[in-house]
N, C-alpha and C positions, 0 to 999 in steps of 0.2 A: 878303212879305205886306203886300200897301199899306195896309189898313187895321187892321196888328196884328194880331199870333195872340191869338187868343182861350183863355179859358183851359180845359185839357184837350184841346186841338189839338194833332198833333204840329207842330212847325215844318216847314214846307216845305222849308228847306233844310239839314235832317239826310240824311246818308247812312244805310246801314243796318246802321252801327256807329252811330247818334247822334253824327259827330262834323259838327262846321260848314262846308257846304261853299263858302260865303262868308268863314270866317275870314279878317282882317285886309284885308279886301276895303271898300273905301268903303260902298259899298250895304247893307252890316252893320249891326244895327239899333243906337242906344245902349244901350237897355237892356243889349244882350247885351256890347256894349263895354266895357258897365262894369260888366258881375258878375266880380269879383275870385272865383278858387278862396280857401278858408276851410274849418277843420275844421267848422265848422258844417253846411257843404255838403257836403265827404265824407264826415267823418267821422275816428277815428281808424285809421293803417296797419291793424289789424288788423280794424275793422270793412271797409275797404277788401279786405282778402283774404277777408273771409268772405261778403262782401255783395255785390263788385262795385260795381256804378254804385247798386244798390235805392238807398240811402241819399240819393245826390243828387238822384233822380230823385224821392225822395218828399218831399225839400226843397225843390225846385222846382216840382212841385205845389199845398206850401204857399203860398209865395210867391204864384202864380197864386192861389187862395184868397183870399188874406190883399189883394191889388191888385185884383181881378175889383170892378167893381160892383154892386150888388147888386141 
């Protein structure tokens, strides 16, 4: 996305598991290089079994949110 995903866009280069189909590929953007996994972002193991990805997904939302201009 040459000019940034915008926030509430899915990323263009998600498969249709959400996983990155650019990982560790040059062309990968920084931001995404540099978001470090954190229990913030999943969550704990057992929110992870009960939740799946929900938790990340609506942490990464915020984010977008909390960076989007206003």
């Amino acid at each position: 996305m040459p000019h940034g995903k915008p926030a509430g866009v899915r990323c263009v280069h998600l498969d249709a598991d959400n996983r990155c189909l650019i990982f560790g590929q040059p062309e990968r953007p920084p931001v995404c290089s540099g978001l470090a996994a954190s229990i913030d972002m999943f969550g704990s193991d057992q929110d992870a079994a009960a939740h799946g990805n929900r938790h990340a997904m609506l942490y990464l939302a915020r984010l977008e949110s909390l960076t989007t201009p206003q």
